[in-house]
DOPA-847455 format. One record per residue: residue in three letters; x, y, z of N, C-alpha, C, O, CB in turn; residue number from 0. Coordinates in Angstrom, 3 decimals. Glycine has a CB too. Example, Ala and Ser with C-alpha at 12.3 -4.5 7.8 and 13.67 -1.06 7.14 Angstrom:
2
NODE    r        nu        nv        nw       cau       cav       caw        cu        cv        cw        ou        ov        ow       cbu       cbv       cbw    k
NODE  ALA    13.190    -5.690     7.800    12.300    -4.500     7.800    13.200    -3.300     7.800    14.236    -3.319     8.465    11.308    -4.473     9.046    0
NODE  SER    12.850    -2.250     7.080    13.670    -1.060     7.140    12.900     0.030     7.870    13.409     1.138     8.039    14.084    -0.598     5.725    1
//
This chain:
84
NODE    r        nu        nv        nw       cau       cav       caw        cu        cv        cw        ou        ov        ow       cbu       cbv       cbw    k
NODE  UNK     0.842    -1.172     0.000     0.000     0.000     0.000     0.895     1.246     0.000     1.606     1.436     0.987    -0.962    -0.008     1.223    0
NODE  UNK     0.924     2.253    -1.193     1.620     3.335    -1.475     0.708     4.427    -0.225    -0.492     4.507     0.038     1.540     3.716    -3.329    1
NODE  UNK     1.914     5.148     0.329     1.683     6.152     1.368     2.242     7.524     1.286     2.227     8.469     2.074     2.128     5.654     2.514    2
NODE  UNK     2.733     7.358     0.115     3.968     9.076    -0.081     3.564     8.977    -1.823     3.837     7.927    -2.406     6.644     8.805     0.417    3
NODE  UNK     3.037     9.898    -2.438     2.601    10.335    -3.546     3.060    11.368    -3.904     2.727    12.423    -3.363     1.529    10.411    -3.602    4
NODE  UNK     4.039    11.305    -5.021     4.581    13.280    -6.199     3.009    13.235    -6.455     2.198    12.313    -6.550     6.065    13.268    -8.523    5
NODE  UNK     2.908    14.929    -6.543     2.005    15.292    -6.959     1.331    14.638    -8.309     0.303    13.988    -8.499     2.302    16.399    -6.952    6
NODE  UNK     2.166    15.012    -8.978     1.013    14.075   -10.659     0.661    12.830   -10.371    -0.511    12.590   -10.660     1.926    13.676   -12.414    7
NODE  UNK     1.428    11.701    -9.771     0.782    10.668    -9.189    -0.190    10.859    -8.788    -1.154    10.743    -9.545     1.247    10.156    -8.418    8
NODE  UNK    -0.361    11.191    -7.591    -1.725    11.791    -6.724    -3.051    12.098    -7.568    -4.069    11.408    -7.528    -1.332    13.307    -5.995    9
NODE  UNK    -2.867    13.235    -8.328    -3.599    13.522    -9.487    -4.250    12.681    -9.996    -5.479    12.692   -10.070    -3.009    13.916   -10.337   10
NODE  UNK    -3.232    11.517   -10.578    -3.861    10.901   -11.549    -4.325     9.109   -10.855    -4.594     8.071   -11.459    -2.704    11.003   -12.966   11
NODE  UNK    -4.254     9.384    -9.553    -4.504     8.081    -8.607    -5.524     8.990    -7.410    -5.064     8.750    -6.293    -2.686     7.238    -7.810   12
NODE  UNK    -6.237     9.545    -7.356    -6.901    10.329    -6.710    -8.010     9.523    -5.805    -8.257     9.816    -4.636    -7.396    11.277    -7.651   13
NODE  UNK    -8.539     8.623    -6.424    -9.373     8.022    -6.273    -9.006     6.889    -5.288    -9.728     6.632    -4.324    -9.800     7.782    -7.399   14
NODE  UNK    -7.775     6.166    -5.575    -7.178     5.267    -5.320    -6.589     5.911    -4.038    -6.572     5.195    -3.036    -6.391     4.766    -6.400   15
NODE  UNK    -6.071     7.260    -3.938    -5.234     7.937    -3.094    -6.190     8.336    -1.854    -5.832     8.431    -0.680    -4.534     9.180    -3.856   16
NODE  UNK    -7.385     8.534    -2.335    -8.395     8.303    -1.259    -9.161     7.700    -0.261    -9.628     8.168     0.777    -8.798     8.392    -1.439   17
NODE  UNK    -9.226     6.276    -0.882    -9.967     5.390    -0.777    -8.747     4.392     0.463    -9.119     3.604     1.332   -10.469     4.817    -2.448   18
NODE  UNK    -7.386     4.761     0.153    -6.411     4.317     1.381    -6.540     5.564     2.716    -6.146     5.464     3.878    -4.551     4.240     0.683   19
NODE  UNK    -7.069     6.438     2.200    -6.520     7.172     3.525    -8.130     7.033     4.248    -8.123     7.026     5.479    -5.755     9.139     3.243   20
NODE  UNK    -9.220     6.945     3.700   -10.158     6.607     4.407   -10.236     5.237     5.105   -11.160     5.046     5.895   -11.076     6.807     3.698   21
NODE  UNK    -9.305     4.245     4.862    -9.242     3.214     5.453    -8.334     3.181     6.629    -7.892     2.225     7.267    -9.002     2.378     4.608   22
NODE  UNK    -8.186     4.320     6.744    -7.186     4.744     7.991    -5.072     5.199     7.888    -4.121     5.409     8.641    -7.406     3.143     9.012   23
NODE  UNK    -5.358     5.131     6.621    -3.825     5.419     6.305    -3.184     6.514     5.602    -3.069     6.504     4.377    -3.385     4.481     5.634   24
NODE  UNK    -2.748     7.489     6.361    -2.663     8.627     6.259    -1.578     8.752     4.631    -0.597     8.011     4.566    -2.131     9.190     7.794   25
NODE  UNK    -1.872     9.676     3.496    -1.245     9.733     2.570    -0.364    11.512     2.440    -0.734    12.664     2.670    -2.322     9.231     1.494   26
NODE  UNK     0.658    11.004     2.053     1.607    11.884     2.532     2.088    12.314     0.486     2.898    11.705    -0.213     3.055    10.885     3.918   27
NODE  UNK     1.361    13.322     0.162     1.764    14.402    -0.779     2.736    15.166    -1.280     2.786    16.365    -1.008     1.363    15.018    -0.610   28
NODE  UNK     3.820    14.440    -2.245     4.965    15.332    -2.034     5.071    16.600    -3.605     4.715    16.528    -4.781     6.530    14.092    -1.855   29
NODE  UNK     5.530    17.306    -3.032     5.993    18.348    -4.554     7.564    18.790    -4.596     8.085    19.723    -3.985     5.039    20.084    -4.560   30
NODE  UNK     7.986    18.142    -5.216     9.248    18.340    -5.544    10.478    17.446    -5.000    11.704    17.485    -5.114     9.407    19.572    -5.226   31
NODE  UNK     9.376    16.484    -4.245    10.188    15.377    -3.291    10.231    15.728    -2.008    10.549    14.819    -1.241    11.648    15.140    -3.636   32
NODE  UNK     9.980    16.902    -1.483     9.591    17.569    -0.073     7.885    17.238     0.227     7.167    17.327    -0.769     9.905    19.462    -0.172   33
NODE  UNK     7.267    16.893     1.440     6.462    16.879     1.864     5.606    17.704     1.816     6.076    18.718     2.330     6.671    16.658     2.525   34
NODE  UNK     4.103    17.962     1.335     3.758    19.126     1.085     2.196    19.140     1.486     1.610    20.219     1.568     4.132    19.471    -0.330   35
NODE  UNK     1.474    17.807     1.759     0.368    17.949     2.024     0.111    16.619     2.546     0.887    15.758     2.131    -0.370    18.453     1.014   36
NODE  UNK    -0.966    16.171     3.512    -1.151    14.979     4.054    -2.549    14.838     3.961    -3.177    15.783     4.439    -0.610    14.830     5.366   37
NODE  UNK    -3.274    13.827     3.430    -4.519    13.380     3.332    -5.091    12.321     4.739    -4.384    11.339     4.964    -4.489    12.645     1.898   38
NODE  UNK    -5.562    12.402     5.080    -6.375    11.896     6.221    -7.813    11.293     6.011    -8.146    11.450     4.836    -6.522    12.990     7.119   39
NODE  UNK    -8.555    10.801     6.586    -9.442    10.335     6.645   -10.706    11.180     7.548   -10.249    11.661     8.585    -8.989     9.190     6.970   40
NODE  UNK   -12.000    11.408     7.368   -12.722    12.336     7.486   -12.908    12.151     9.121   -13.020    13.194     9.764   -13.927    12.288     6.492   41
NODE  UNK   -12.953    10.735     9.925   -12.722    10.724    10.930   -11.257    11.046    11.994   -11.025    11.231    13.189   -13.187     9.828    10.873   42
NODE  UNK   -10.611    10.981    10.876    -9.243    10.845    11.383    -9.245    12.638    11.649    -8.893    12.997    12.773    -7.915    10.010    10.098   43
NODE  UNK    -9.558    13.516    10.831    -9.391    14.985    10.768    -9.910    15.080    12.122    -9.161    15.264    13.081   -10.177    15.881     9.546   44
NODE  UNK   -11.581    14.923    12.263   -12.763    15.408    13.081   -11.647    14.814    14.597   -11.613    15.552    15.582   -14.751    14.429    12.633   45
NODE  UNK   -11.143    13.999    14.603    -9.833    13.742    15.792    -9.370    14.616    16.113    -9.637    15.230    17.146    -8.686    13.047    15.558   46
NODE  UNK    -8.506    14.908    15.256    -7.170    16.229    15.425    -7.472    17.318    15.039    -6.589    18.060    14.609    -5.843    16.119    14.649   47
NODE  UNK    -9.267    17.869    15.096    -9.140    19.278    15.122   -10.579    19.371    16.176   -11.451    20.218    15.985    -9.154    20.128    13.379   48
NODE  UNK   -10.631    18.500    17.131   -11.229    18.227    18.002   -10.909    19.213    18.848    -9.751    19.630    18.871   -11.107    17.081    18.331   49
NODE  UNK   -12.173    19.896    19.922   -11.251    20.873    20.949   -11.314    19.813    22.396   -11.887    18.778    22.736   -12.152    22.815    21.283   50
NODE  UNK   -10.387    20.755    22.939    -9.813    19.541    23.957   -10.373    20.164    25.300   -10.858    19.606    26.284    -7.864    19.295    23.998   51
NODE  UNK   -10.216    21.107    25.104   -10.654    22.052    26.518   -12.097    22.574    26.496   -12.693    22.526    25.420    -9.681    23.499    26.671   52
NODE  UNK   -12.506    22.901    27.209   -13.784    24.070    27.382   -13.581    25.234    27.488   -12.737    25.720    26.735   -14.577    24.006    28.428   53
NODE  UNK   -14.052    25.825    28.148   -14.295    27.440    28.934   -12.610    27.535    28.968   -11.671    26.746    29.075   -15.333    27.529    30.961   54
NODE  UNK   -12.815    29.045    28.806   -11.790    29.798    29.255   -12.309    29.684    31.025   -11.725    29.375    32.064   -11.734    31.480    28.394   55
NODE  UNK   -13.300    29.990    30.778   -14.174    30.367    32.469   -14.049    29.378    33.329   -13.806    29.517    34.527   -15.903    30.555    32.489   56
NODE  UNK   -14.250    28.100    32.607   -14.724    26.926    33.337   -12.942    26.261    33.982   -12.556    25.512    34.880   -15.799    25.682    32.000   57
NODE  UNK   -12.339    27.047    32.933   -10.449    26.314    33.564   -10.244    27.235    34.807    -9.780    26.833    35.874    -8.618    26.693    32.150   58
NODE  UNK   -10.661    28.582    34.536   -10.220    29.584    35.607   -10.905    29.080    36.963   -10.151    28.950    37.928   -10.706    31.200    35.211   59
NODE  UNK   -12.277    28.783    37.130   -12.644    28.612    38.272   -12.684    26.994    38.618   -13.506    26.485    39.379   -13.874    29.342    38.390   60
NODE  UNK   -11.765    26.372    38.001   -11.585    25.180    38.594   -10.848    24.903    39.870   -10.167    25.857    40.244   -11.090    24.532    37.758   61
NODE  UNK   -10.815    23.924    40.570   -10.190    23.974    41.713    -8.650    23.812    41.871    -8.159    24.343    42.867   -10.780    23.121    42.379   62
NODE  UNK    -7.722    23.062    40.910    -6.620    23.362    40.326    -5.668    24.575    40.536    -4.444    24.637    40.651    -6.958    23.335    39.269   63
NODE  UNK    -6.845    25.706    40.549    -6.335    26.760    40.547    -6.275    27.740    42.282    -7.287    28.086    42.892    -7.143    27.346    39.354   64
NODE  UNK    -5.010    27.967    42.687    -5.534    28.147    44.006    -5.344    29.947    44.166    -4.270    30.464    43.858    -4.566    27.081    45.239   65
NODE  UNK    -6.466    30.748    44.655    -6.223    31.845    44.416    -4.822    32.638    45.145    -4.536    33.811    44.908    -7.418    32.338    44.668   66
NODE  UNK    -4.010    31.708    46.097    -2.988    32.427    46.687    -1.973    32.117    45.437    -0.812    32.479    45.624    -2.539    31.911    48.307   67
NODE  UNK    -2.193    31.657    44.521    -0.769    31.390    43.686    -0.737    32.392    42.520     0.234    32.380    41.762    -0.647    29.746    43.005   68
NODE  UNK    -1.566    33.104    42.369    -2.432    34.661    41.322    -1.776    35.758    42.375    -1.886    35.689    43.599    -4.904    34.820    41.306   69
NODE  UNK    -1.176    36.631    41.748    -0.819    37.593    42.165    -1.460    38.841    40.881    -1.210    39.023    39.690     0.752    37.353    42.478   70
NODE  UNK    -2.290    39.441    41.794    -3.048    40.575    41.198    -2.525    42.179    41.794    -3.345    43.093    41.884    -4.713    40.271    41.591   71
NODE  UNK    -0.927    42.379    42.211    -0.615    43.517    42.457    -0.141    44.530    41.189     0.388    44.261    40.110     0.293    43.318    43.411   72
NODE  UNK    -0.469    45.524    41.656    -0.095    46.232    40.229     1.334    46.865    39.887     1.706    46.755    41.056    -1.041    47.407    40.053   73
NODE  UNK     2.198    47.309    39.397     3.170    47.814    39.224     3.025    49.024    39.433     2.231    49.572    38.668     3.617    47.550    38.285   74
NODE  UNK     3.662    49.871    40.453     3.136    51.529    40.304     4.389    52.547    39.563     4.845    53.654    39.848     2.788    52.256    42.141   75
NODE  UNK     4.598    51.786    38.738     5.531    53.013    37.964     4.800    53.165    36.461     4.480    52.419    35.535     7.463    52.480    37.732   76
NODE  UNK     4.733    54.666    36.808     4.339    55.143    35.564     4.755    55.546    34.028     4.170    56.262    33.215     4.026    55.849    35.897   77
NODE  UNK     5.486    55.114    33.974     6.362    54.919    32.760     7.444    56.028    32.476     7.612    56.733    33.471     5.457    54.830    31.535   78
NODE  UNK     7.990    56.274    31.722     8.825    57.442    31.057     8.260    58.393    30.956     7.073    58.443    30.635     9.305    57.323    29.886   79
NODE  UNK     9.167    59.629    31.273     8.527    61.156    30.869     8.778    61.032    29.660     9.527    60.158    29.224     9.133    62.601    31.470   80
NODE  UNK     7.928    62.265    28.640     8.522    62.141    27.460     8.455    63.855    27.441     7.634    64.442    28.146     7.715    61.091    26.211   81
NODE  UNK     9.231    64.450    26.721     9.419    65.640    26.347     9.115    65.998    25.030     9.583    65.496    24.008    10.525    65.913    26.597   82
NODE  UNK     7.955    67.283    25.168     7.036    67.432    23.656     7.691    67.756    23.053     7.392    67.979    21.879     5.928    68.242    23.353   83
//
C-alpha cells in the first residue's frame, strides 16, 4: 500500500489515493520530493481538530487553581517622561 505520492501521481490516482486514507492510512503528498500535504481520513481529521478544553471560564474557576498562587498587584511606575 503506497503512502507518499509526487504530486502528478496523486492527481492521476486520486481516487485510489483516497480510498487508502479513508481506510485509515494517512497519505503523505509530495511536490518536488519535499512533503507538502497529508490526506487523512474524514474521521481521522474530526480527531485532530477536536477541541480539547472548554471554557476559558470553566479552567479559571476550577479547583486546580488556588487563588494564593495569582498575584493581582499592580506595578506603580508610571512609565517614562517624554518631552514634547
Amino acid at each position: 500500500m503506497q503512502t507518499e505520492w509526487p504530486l502528478q501521481e496523486a492527481r492521476n490516482n486520486l481516487s485510489r489515493l483516497i480510498k487508502q486514507a479513508a481506510a485509515g492510512a494517512a497519505q503523505v503528498v509530495t511536490l518536488h520530493g519535499r512533503p507538502t500535504a497529508v490526506v487523512v481520513s474524514a474521521e481521522e481529521y474530526a480527531r485532530l481538530t477536536r477541541r480539547r478544553a472548554g471554557k476559558l471560564s470553566a479552567a479559571l474557576l476550577s479547583p486546580d487553581i488556588a487563588g494564593e498562587d495569582l498575584d493581582f498587584s499592580r506595578d506603580r511606575d508610571t512609565g517614562r517622561i517624554v518631552e514634547p
